[in-house]
C-alpha positions in Angstrom: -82.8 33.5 -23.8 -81.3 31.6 -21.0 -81.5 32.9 -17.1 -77.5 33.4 -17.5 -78.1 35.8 -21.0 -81.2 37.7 -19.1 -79.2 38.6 -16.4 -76.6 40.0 -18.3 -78.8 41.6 -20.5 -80.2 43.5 -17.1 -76.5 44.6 -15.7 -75.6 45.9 -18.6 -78.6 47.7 -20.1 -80.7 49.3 -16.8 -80.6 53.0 -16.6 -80.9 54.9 -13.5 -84.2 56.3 -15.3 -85.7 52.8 -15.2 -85.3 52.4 -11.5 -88.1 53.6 -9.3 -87.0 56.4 -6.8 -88.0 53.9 -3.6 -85.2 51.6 -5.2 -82.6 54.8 -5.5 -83.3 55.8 -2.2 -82.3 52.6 -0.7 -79.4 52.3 -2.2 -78.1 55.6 -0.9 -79.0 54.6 2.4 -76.9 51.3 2.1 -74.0 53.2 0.6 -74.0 55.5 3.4 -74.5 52.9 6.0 -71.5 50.8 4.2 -69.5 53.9 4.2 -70.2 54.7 8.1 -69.1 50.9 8.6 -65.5 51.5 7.3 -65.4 54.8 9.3 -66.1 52.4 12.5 -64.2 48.8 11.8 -61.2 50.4 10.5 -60.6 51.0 14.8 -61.6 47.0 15.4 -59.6 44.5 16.1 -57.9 42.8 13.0 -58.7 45.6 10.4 -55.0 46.5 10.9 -53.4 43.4 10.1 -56.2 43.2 7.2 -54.7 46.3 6.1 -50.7 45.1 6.5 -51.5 42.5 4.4 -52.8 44.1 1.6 -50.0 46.2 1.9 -47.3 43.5 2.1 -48.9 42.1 -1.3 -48.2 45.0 -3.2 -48.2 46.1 -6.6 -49.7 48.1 -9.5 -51.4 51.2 -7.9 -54.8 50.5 -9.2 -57.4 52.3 -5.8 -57.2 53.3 -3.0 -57.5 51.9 0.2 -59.6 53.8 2.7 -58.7 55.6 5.5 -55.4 55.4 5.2 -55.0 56.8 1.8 -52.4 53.9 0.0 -52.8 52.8 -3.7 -52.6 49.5 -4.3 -54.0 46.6 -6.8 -57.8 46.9 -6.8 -58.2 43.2 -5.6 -55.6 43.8 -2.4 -57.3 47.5 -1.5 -61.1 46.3 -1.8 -59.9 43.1 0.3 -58.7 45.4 3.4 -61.8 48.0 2.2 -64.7 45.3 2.4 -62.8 43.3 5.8 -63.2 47.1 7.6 -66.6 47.7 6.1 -67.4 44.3 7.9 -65.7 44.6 10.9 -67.9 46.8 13.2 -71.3 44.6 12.0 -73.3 47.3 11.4 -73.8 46.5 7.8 -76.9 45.5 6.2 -78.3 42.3 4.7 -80.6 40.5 3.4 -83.0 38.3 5.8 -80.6 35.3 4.8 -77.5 37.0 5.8 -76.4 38.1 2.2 -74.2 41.5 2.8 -73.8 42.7 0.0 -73.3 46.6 0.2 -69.7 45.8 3.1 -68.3 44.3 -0.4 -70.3 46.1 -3.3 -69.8 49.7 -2.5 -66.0 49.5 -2.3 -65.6 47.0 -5.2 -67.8 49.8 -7.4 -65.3 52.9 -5.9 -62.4 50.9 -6.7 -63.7 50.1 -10.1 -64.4 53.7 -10.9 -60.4 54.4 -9.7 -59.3 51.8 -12.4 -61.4 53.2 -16.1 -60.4 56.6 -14.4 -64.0 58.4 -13.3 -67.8 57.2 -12.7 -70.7 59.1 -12.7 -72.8 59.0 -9.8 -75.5 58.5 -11.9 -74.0 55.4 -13.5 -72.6 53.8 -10.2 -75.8 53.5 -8.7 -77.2 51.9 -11.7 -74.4 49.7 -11.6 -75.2 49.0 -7.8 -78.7 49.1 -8.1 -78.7 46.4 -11.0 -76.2 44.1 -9.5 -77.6 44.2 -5.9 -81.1 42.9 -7.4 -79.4 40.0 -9.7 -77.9 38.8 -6.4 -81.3 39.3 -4.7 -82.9 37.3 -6.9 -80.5 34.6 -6.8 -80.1 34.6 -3.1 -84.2 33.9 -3.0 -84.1 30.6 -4.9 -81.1 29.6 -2.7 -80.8 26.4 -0.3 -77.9 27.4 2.4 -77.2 24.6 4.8 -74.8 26.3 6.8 -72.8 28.0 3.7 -72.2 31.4 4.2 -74.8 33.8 1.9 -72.4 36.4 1.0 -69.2 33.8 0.2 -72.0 32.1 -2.1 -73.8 35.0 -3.8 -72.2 38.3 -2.9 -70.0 37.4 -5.8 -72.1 37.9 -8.5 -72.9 41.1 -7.3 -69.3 42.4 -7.0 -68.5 41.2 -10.2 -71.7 42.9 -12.0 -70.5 46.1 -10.3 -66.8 45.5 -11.4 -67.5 44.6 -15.1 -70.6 47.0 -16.0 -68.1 50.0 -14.5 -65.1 48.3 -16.6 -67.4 48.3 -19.8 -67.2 44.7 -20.7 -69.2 43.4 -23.5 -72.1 40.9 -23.3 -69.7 37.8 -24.0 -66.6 38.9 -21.3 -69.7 39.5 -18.6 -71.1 36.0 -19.1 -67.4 35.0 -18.6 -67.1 37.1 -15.7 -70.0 35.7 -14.3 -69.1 32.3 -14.6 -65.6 33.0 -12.9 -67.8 35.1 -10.2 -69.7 31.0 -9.6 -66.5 29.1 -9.9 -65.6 31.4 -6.4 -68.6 31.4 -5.0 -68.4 29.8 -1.2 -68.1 30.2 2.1 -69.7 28.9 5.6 -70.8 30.2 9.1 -68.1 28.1 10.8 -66.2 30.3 11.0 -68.8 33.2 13.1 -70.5 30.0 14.9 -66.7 29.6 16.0 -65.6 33.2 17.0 -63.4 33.8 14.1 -62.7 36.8 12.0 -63.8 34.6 9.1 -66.9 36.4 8.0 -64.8 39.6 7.6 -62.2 37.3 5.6 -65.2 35.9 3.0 -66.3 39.5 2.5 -63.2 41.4 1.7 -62.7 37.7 -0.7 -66.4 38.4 -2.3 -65.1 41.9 -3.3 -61.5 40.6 -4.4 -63.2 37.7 -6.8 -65.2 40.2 -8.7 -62.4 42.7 -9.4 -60.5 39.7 -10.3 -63.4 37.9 -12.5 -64.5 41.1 -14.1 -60.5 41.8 -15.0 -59.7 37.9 -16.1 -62.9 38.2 -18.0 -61.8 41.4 -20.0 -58.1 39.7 -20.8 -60.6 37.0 -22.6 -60.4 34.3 -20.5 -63.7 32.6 -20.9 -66.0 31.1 -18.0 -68.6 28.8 -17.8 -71.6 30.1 -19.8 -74.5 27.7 -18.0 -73.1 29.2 -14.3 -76.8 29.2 -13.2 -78.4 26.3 -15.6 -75.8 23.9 -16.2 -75.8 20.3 -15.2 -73.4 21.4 -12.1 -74.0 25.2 -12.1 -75.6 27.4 -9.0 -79.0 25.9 -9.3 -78.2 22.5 -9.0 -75.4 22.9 -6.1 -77.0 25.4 -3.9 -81.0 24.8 -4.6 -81.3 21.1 -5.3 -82.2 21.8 -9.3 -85.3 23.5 -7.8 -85.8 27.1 -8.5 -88.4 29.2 -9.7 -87.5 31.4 -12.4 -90.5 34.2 -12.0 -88.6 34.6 -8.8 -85.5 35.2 -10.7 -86.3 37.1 -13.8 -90.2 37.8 -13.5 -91.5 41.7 -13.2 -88.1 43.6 -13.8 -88.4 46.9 -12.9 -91.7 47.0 -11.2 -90.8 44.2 -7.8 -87.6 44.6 -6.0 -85.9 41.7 -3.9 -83.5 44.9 -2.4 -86.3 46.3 -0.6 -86.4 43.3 2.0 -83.1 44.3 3.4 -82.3 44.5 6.7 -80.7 47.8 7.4 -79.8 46.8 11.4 -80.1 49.4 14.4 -77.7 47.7 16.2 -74.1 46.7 15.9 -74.2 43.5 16.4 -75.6 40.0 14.5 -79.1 40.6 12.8 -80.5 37.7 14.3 -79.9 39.1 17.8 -81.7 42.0 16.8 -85.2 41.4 18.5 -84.5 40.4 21.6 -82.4 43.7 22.0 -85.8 45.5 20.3 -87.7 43.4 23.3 -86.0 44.3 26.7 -85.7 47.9 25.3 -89.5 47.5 24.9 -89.9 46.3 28.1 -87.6 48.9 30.2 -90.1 51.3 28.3 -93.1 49.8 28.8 -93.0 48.3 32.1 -90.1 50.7 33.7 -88.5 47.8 34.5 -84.5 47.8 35.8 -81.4 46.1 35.8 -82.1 45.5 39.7 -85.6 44.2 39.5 -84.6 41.0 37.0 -84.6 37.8 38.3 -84.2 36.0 34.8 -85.0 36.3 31.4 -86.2 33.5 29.2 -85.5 34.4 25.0 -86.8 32.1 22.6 -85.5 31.8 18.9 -85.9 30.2 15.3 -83.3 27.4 15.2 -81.1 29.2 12.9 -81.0 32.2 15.2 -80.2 29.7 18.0 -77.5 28.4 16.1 -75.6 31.6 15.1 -76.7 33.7 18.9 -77.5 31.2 20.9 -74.4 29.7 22.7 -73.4 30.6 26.4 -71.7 34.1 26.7 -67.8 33.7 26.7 -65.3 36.3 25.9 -63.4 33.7 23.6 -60.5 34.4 21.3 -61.8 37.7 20.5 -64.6 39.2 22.3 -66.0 41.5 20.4 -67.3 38.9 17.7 -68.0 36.8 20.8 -70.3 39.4 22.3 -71.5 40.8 18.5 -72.8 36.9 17.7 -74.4 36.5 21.1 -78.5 37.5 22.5 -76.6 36.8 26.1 -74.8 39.9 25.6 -76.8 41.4 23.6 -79.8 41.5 26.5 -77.4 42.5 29.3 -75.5 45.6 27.8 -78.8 46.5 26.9 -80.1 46.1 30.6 -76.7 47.9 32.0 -76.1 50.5 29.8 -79.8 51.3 28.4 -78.3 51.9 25.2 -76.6 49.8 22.6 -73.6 51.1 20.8 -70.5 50.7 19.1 -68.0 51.9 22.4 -70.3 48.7 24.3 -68.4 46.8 22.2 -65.0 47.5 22.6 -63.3 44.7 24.8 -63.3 47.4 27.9 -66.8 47.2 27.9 -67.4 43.4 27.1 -65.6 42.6 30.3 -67.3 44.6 32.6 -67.6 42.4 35.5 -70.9 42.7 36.1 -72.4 41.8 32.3 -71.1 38.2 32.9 -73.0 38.1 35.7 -76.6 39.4 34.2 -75.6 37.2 30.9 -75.9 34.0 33.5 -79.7 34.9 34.3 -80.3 35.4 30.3 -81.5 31.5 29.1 -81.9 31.1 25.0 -83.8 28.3 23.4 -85.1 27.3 19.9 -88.4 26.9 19.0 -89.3 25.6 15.3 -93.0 26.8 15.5 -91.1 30.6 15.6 -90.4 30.0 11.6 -94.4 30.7 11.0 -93.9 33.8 11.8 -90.5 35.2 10.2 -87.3 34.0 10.2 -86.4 36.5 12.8 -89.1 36.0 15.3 -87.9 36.6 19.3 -90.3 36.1 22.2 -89.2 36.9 25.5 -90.0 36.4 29.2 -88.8 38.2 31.9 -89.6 37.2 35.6 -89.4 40.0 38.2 -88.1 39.6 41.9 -91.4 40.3 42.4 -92.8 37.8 41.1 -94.2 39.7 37.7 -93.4 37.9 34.6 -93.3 40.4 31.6 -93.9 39.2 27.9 -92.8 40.6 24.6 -92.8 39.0 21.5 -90.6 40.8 18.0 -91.7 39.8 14.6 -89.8 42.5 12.5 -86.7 43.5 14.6 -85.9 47.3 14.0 -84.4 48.1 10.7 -86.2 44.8 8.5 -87.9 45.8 5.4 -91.7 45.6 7.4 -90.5 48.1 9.8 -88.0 50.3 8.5 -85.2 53.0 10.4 -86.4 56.6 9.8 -84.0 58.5 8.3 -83.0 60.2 11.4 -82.6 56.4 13.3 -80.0 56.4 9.9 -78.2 59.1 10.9 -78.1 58.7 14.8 -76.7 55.4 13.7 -74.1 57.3 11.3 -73.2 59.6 13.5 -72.6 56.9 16.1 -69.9 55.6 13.5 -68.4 58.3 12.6 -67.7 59.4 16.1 -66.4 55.9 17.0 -63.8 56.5 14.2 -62.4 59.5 16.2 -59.8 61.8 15.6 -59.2 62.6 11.6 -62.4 63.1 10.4 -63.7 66.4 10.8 -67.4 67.1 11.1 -67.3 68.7 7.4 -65.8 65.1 5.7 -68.9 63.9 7.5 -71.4 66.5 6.3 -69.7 65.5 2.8 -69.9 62.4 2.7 -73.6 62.5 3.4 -74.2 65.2 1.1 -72.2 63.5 -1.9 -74.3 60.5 -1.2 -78.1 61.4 -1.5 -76.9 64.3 -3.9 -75.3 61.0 -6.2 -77.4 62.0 -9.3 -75.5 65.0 -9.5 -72.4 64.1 -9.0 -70.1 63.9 -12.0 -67.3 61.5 -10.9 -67.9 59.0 -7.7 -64.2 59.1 -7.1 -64.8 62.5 -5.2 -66.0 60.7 -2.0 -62.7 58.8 -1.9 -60.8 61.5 -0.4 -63.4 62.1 2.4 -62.9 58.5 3.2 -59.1 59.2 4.3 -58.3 60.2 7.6 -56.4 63.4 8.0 -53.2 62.9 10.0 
């Protein structure tokens, strides 16, 4: 059986009793962080115009799309529902920068909308089993600058989308192939200040309704999507992959637990040096007024994606979300880092621009022996004290984990940024409906606690 058949074989066939509890668990944490992020983006910047156009495109009233409450085509409402989920960057990943739960969860809802009812117990098999194929794949992957969830959030979504559609062995290995022949996507677009990560994610979520639909009509896809003389392996790895990585140990190791479930609503790879001069205001008692200048040192990747000079740009809150520069002096000025800090009110607070100009960020290479998301910092005092800290595991990374209550500090943060018209008992039933999802008899009941009240 080929790596393309044993996948297929693991979507369609894994039961929630074959999952270990730690795996479950997770997965309700993800679907209730991905469910706090639409709460939050739906109030950011281009969510509305994200939402217009899947609106203007109309037709069949297939799900629903969240917050507002409209029916539209499943591919048009998971687009706007995936964009939102994105929007306020509080979603989590995988140490690549794979989201897949911004595009997953709503794909799976929507999916549910179109056979007409899910069990809870059967969409986080689904999610479960779909999140770990793309896991899997994302871990024998060679990026280069192509965005992780454009590339391989797609086989997730389309998993999700055709093992809640029921389609048979031969229409999944279809979908599939469809899923790769849409697979793309690159940072540009962030390292540029564009809504474009937003745009690939609500498209990750669109391409698996629609390759999981196109599929079940019996239009066939490439069979050898992984395998094949130009199929994933040899694009995006270089023909070098290992496939114990990929199919080895089902059940018993999980790629999903190294995600990256972020404190912080802003880029993951800005992360530890927030972690750092929080550590230091603690440990040392140091203040806004004592800096002289801060020194943050990065892995070239980092650099790349956080690195730049602050500058408010086209639109600054993905300016200030994608930079360590702001990152380090909201965290300085307002000892605290939340979703209201960035709000465009807050990003142009006079004086952050000026502590961003004391905040210098470098690469360093020898950082990658450590972890991908290694920070050191330096800060020198007007005293003449220079202060070190150095983050291995930012907050929130598999190796050092949010507590549940971190979870729902972080929850409640989004649900109070999405303000009036959701009342504090859609809250309480949203997280009840989603650690309670064994029990729940049709996933579709969340939906409506995802509406605002007018």
């Amino acid at each position: 059986m080929g790596l393309e058949q044993t996948f297929v074989e693991y979507i369609l066939c894994t039961q929630l009793e074959d999952i270990p509890q730690k795996a479950i668990d997770l997965m309700k944490d993800i679907i209730l962080n991905t469910l706090a992020g639409v709460l939050a983006g739906a109030n950011t910047p281009g969510c509305a115009e994200a939402v217009a156009q899947s609106r203007a495109w109309g037709g069949k009233e297939e799900a629903t799309l969240l917050i507002y409450g409209d029916r539209l085509p499943a591919c048009h409402a998971v687009f706007a529902n995936s964009f939102m989920a994105r929007a306020a960057a509080t979603s989590e990943s995988l140490i690549s920068g794979l989201h897949t739960g911004a595009s997953s969860i709503p794909t799976g809802l929507a999916a549910a909308e179109i056979v007409g009812g899910c069990s809870g117990k059967e969409f986080l098999s689904a999610l479960i089993a779909a999140t770990e194929m793309a896991a899997r794949i994302d871990a024998c992957t060679v990026y280069s600058g192509f965005d992780p969830t454009g590339v391989c959030g797609v086989f997730a979504t389309t998993a999700i989308t055709g093992r809640i559609l029921g389609l048979t062995r031969e229409q999944m290995l279809s979908a599939l192939g469809h899923a790769f022949n849409r697979s793309g996507g690159s940072f540009q677009g962030t390292l540029d200040g564009s809504m474009g990560a937003r745009l690939i994610q609500g498209a990750v979520s669109q391409s698996g309704i629609m390759s999981a639909q196109l599929a079940q009509r019996g239009i066939t896809g490439p069979r050898n999507f992984l395998e094949g003389t130009y199929g994933y392996f040899h694009l995006y790895a270089g023909d070098k992959y290992d496939s114990k990585v990929l199919t080895g140990e089902w059940g018993e190791r999980f790629e999903l637990y190294k995600t990256q479930m972020k404190k912080y609503p802003n880029c993951g790879t800005t992360n530890g040096s927030v972690d750092a001069i929080f550590d230091l205001m603690e440990e040392k008692g140091i203040t806004l007024e004592e800096v002289d200048e801060i020194k943050v040192t990065l892995t070239p990747h980092s650099y790349n994606m956080v690195g730049k000079p602050f500058q408010y740009g086209s639109d600054p809150r993905i300016s200030a979300i994608y930079s360590i520069q702001y990152g380090v002096a909201n965290a300085l000025l307002r000892k605290g880092c939340k979703l209201r800090h960035y709000d465009e009110s807050g990003i142009k607070e006079p004086k952050i621009m000026e502590i961003a100009k004391r905040i210098h960020v470098s690469p360093d290479p020898a950082l990658l022996r450590r972890n991908p998301l290694a920070t050191d910092m330096e800060v020198r005092m007007k005293s003449g004290a220079v202060y070190h800290k150095s983050v291995d595991y930012p907050r929130g990374v598999w190796e050092n984990p949010l507590t549940r209550e971190e979870l729902m500090e972080k929850f409640e943060d989004c649900a109070s940024y999405a303000g009036n018209g959701f009342s504090e008992e859609s809250v309480k039933g949203i997280i009840s409906s989603v650690y309670g999802l064994e029990q729940v008899e049709d996933v579709r009941s969340l939906i409506p606690l995802m509406v605002r009240r007018s």
